[in-house]
KOLBA-268233 format. One line per 3 residues: their letters; for each residue x, y, z of C-alpha. Coordinates in Angstrom, 2 decimals, always signed. Example, Ala and Ser with C-alpha at 12.3 -4.5 7.8 and 13.67 -1.06 7.14 Angstrom:
2
AS) +12.30:-4.50:+7.80 ~ +13.67:-1.06:+7.14 .
END
This chain:
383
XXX) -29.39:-28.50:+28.05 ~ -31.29:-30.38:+30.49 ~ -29.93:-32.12:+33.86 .
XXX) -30.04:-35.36:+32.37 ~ -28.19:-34.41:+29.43 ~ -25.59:-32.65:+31.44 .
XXX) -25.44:-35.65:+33.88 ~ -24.88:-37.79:+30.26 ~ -22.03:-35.80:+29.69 .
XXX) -19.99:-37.19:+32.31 ~ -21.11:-40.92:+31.45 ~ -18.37:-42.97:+29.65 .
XXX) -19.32:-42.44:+25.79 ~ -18.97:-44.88:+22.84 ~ -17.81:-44.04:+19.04 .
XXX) -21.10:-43.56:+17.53 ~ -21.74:-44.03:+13.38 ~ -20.59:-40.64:+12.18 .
XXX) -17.31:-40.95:+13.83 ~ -16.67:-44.28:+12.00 ~ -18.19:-42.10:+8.90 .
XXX) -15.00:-39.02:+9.63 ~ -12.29:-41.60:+9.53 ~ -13.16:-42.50:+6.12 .
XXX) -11.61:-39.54:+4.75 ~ -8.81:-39.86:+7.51 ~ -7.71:-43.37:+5.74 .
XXX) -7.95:-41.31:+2.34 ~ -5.74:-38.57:+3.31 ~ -3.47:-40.29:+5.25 .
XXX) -2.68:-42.51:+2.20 ~ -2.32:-39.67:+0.12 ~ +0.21:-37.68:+3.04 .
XXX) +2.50:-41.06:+2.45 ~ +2.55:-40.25:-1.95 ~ +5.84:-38.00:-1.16 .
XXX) +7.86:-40.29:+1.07 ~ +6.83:-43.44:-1.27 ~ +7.89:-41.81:-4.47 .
XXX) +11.27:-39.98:-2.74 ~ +12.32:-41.77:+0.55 ~ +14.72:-39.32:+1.90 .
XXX) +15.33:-37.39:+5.42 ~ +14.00:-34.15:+3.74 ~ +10.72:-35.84:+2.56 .
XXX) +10.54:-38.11:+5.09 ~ +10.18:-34.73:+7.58 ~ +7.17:-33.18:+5.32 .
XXX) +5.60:-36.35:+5.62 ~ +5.74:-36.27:+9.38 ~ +4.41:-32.68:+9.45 .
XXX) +1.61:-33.35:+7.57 ~ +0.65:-36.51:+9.37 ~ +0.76:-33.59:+12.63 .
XXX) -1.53:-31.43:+10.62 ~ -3.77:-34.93:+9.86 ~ -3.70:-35.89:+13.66 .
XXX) -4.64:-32.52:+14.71 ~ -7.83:-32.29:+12.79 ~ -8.53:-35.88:+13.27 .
XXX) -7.90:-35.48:+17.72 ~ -10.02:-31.66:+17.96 ~ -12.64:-33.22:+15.80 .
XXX) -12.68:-36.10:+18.36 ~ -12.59:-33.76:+21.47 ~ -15.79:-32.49:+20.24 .
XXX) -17.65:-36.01:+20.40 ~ -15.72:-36.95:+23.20 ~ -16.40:-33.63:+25.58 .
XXX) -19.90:-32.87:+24.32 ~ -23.00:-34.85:+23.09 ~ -22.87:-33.25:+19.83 .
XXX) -24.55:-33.94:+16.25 ~ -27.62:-31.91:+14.04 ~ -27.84:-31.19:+10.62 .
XXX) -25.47:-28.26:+10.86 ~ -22.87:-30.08:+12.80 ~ -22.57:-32.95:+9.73 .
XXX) -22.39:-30.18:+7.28 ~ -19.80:-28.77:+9.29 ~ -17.92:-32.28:+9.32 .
XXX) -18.89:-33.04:+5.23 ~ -16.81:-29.65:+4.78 ~ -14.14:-30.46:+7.04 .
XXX) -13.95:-33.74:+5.48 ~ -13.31:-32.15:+1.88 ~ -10.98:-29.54:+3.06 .
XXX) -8.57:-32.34:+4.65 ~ -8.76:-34.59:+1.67 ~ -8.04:-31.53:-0.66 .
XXX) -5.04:-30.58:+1.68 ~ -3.32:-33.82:+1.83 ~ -3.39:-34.28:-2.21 .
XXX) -2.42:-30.86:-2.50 ~ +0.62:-30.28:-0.20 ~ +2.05:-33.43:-1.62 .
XXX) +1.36:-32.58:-5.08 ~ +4.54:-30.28:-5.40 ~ +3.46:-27.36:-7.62 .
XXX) +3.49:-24.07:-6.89 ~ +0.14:-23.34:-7.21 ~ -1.59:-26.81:-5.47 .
XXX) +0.44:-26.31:-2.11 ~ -0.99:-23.03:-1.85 ~ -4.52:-24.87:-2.28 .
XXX) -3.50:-27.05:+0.76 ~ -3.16:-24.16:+2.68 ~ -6.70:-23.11:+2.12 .
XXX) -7.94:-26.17:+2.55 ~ -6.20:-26.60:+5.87 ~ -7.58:-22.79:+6.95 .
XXX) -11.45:-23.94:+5.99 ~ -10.88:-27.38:+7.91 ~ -9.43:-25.17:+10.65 .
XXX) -12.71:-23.12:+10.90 ~ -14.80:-26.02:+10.83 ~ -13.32:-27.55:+13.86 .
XXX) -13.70:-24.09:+15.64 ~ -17.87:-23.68:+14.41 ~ -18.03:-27.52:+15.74 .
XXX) -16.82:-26.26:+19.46 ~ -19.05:-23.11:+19.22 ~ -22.12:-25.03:+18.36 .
XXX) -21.34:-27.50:+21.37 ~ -21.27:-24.81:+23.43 ~ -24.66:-23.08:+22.07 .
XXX) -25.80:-26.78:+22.77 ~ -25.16:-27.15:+26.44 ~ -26.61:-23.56:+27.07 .
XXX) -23.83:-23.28:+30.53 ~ -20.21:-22.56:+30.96 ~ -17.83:-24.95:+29.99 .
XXX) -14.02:-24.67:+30.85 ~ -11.59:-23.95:+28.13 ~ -14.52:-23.58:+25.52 .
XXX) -12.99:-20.01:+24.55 ~ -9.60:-21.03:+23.77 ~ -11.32:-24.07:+21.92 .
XXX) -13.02:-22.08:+19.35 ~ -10.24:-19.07:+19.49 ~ -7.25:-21.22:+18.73 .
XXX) -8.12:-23.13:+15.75 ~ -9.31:-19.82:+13.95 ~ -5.77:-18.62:+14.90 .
XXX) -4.41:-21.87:+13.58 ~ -6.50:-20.68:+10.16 ~ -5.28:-17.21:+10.22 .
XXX) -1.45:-18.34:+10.01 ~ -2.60:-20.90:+7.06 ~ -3.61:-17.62:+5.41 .
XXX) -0.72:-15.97:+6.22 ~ +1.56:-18.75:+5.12 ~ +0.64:-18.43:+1.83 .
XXX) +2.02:-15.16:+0.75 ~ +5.09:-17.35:+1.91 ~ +7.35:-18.98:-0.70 .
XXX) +7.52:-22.77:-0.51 ~ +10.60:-23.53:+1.07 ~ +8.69:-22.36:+3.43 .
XXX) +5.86:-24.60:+3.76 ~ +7.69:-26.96:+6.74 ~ +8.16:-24.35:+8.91 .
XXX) +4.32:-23.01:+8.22 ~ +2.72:-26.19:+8.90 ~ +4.99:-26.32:+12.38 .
XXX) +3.14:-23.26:+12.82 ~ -0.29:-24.01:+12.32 ~ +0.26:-27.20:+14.49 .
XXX) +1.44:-25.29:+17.17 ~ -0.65:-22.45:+17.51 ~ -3.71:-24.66:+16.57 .
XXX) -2.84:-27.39:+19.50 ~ -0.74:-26.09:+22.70 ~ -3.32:-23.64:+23.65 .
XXX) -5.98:-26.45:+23.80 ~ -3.77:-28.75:+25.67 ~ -3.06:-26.00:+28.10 .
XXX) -6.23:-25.41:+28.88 ~ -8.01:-28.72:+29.14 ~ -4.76:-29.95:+31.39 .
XXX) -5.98:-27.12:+34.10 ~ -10.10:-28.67:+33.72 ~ -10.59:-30.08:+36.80 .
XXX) -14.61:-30.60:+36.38 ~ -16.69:-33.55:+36.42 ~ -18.61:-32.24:+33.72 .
XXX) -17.08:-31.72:+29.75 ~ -13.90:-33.61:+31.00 ~ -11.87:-36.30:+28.33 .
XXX) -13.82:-39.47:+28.52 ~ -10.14:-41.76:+28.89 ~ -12.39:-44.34:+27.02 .
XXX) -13.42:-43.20:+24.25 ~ -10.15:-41.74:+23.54 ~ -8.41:-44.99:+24.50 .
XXX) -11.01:-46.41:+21.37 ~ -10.69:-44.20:+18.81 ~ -6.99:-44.04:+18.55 .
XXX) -7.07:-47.56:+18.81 ~ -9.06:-47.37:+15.44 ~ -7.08:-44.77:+14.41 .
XXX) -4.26:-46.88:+14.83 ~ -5.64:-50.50:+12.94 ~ -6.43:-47.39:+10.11 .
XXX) -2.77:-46.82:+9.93 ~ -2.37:-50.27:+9.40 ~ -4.56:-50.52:+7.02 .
XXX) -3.23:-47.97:+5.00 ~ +0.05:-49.58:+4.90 ~ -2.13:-52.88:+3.34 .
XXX) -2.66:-50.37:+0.78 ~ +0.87:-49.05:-0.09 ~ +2.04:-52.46:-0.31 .
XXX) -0.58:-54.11:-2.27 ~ -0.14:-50.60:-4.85 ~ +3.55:-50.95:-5.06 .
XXX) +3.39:-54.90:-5.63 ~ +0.60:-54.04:-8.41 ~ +2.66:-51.71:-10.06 .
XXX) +6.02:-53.26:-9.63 ~ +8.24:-53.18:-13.37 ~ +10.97:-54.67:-11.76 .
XXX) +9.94:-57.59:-10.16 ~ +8.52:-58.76:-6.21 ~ +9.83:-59.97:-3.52 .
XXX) +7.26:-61.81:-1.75 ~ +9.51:-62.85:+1.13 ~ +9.15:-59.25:+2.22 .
XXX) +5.42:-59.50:+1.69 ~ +4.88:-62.23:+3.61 ~ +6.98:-60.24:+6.22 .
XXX) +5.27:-56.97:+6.10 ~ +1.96:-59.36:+6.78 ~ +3.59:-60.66:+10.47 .
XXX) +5.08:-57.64:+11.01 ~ +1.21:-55.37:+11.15 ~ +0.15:-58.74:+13.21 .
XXX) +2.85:-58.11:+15.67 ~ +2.27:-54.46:+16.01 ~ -1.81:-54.84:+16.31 .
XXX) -1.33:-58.15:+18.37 ~ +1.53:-56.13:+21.11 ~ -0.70:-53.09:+20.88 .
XXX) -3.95:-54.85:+21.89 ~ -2.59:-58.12:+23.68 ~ -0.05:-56.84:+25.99 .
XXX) -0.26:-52.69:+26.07 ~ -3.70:-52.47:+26.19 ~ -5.17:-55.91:+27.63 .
XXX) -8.58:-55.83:+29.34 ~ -7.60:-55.95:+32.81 ~ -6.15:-52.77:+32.44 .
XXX) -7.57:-49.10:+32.61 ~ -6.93:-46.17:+30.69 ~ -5.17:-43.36:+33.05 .
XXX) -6.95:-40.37:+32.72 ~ -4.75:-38.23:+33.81 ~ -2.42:-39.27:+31.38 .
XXX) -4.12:-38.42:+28.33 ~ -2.02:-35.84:+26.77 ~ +1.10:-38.78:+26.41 .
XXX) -1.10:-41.24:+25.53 ~ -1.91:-39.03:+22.50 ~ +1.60:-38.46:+22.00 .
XXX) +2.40:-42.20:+22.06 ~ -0.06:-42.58:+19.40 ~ +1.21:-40.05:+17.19 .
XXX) +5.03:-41.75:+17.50 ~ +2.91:-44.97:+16.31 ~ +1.45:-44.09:+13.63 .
XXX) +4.43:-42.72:+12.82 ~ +6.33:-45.72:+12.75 ~ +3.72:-47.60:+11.71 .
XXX) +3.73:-45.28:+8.17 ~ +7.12:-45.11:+7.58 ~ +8.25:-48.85:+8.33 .
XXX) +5.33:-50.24:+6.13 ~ +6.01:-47.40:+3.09 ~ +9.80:-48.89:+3.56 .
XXX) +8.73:-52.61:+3.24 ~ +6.37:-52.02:+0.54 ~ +9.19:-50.33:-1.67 .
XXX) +11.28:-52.74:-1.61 ~ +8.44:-55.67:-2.01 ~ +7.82:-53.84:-5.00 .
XXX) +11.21:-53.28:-6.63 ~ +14.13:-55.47:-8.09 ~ +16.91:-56.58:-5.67 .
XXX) +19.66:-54.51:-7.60 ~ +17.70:-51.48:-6.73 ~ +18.00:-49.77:-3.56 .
XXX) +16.17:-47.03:-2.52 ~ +19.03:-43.99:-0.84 ~ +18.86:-43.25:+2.74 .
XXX) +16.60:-45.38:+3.88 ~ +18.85:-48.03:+6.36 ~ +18.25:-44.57:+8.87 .
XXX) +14.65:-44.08:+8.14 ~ +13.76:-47.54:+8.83 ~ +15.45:-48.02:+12.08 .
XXX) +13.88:-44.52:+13.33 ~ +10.83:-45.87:+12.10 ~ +10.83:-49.01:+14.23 .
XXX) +12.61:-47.10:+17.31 ~ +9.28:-44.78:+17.25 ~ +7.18:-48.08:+17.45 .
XXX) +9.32:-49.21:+21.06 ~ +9.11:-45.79:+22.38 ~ +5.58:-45.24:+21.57 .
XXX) +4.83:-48.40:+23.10 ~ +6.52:-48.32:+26.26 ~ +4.69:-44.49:+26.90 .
XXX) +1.71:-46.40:+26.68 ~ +2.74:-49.49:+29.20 ~ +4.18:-46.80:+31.36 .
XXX) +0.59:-44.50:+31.64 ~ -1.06:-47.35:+31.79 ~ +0.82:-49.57:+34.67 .
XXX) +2.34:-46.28:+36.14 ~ +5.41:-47.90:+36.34 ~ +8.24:-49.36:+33.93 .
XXX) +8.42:-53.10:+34.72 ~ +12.13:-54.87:+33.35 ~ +10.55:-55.54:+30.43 .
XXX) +9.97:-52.27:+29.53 ~ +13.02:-51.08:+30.71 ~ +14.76:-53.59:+28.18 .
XXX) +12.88:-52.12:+25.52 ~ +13.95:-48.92:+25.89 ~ +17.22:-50.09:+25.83 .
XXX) +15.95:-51.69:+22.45 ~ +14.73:-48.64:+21.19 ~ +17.94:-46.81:+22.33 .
XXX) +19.90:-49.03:+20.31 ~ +17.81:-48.93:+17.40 ~ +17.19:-45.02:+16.86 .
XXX) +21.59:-44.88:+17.75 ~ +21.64:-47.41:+14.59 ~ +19.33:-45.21:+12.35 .
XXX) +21.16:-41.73:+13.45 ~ +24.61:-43.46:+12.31 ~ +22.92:-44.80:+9.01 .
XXX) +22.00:-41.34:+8.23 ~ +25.22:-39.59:+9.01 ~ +27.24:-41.80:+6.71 .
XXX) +24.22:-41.48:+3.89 ~ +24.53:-45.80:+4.11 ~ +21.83:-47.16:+1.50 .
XXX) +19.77:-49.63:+2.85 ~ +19.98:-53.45:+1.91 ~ +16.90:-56.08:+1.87 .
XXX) +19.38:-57.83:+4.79 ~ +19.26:-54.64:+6.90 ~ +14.89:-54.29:+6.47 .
XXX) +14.77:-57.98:+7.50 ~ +16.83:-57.83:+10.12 ~ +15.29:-54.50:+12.02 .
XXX) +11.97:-56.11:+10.77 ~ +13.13:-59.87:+12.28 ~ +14.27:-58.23:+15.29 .
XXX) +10.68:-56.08:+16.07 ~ +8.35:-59.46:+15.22 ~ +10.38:-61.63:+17.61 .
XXX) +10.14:-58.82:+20.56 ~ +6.43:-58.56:+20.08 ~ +5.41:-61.98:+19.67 .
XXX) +8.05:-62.90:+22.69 ~ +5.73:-60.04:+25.38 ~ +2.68:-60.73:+23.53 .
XXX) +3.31:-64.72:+24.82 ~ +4.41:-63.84:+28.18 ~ +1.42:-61.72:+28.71 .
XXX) -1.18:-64.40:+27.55 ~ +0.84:-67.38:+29.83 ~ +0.65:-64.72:+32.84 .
XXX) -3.02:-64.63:+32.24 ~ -3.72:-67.64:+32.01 ~ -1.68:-68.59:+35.18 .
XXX) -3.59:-66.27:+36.90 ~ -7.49:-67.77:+35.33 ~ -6.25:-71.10:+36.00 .
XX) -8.16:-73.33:+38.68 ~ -6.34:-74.48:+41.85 .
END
């Protein structure tokens, strides 16, 4: 590699085209890693959902590394990616399919994806032609991540949670570990670039849950209630409009030391993001004398992920918890107490519980979202 292209390395990057390209099959598979949950909305499912989302965000973040650390692309790279792309789509419709023989598919799938990701960070370092910190574990890791795919299929099923845990773990905590300790100017995380794509990973998410709800209403036998459509439609507003308006305004910078958190806050997002719209879409989509079991618990964890998600990422960015932040915690507090009760005493959720929790999220959005556009405009306005 020459100078300049090692000096370009350090420059602030931008998502190019073929990133954009990847997240098409993210917003594929992640609708398809939602197909268990939707059809069976219980703790148990409601965990393998989670856990494949992990294995989803995994791919989706290493794959991202790679643009972000290295100026990478080629004809063998986008094979690379094409194949990737196939072997994630192929895992999430097969891990949620439920037979014996497509899980172990999944597993496959997941081990070729896994390889993929580790030829992408070989070929970047081929490409810069010098030594780059952490590289080794980088390309090590996710072919250990492959090797306990392989393994986990001589595994029965019951299995299969614990497996992916696996995979996730040995596939990601080395990598963390290792970039934490990079100190160089060179191949470090470009804070904006990540900041940007899990932004769009993010409005994806909300997309997706467009999707669900706009599937279940279509194939509703039992009637819609379009109250809780119109609700599900303020409800993504709220969460893009806090997320963008308030967490993430313009005047503030990404930290990037805190990268590793901010990842983390993303991944309790989307989580909540999935599991509160797949809630609202099943009961837009289904008669008001049905009610789906267990779910009063799921929702409520699902909307205390959103609060705690969200204050990690006011707290990295303003290094600090101002009162507001601290009351949302307390929020969140009381929320996830509220869904941990729900579940011990197996309560089925009501429409009146979903619109209150629901009620109760819009208003504290749209209430910070306003005080953060007055303050800014108090502070723009002439003397």
């Amino acid at each position: 590699m020459s100078d300049t292209e090692v000096a370009a390395t350090a420059e602030e990057r931008k998502p190019g085209w073929l990133e954009l390209f990847y997240d098409l099959a993210v917003v594929a598979a992640l609708a398809a890693s939602n197909d268990v949950f939707i059809e069976d909305p219980t703790v148990e499912s409601g965990i393998f959902a989670v856990l494949s989302l992990a294995a989803l965000f995994s791919f989706w973040l290493l794959t991202s590394l790679v643009h972000n650390r290295f100026p990478v692309d080629g004809l063998l790279y986008r094979v690379l990616l094409l194949i990737q792309m196939s072997g994630i789509l192929l895992a999430a419709v097969a891990l949620n399919a439920g037979t014996s023989t497509s899980w172990r598919y999944g597993l496959l799938a997941m081990a070729i994806a896994l390889v993929t990701i580790s030829c992408m960070f070989a070929l970047a370092w081929v490409r810069v032609r010098q030594p780059v910190p952490g590289i080794r574990v980088s390309i090590i890791s996710p072919l250990l991540g492959a090797a306990a795919c392989l393994v986990a299929l001589a595994l029965p099923r019951e299995q299969l949670a614990w497996s992916l845990t696996a995979v996730i773990a040995i596939t990601l905590v080395p990598i963390f570990f290792t970039l934490s300790k990079n100190k160089a100017d060179v191949f470090r995380i470009h804070a904006n670039h990540l900041r940007e794509r899990l932004g769009l990973l993010l409005l994806i998410a909300i997309g997706e849950g467009f999707i669900q709800l706009v599937a279940r209403m279509t194939n509703a036998t039992q009637g819609v209630d379009y109250r809780l459509f119109a609700l599900v439609m303020i409800f993504n507003f709220s969460i893009a409009a806090f997320y963008f308006d308030d967490v993430f305004a313009e005047h503030k910078k990404p930290n990037p030391r805190a990268w590793r958190t901010t990842v983390f806050a993303h991944f309790l997002l989307l989580v909540g993001v999935g599991a509160a719209a797949d809630e609202m879409a099943i009961f837009a989509g289904s008669d008001s004398s049905i009610w789906p079991p267990d779910s009063a618990g799921l929702f409520a964890l699902a909307i205390g992920a959103l609060l705690v998600g969200l204050t990690i990422l006011e707290w990295n960015t303003l290094g600090r918890l101002a009162p507001l932040d601290i009351a949302q915690c307390l929020l969140a507090a009381g929320v996830i107490g509220y869904g941990v009760i729900e579940i011990a005493i197996q309560q089925s959720q009501t429409r009146a519980g979903v619109f209150a929790l629901t009620l109760i999220f819009i208003a504290w959005a749209l209430m910070r979202v306003g005080l953060k556009l007055r303050n800014t405009r108090s502070r723009v306005a002439p003397v």
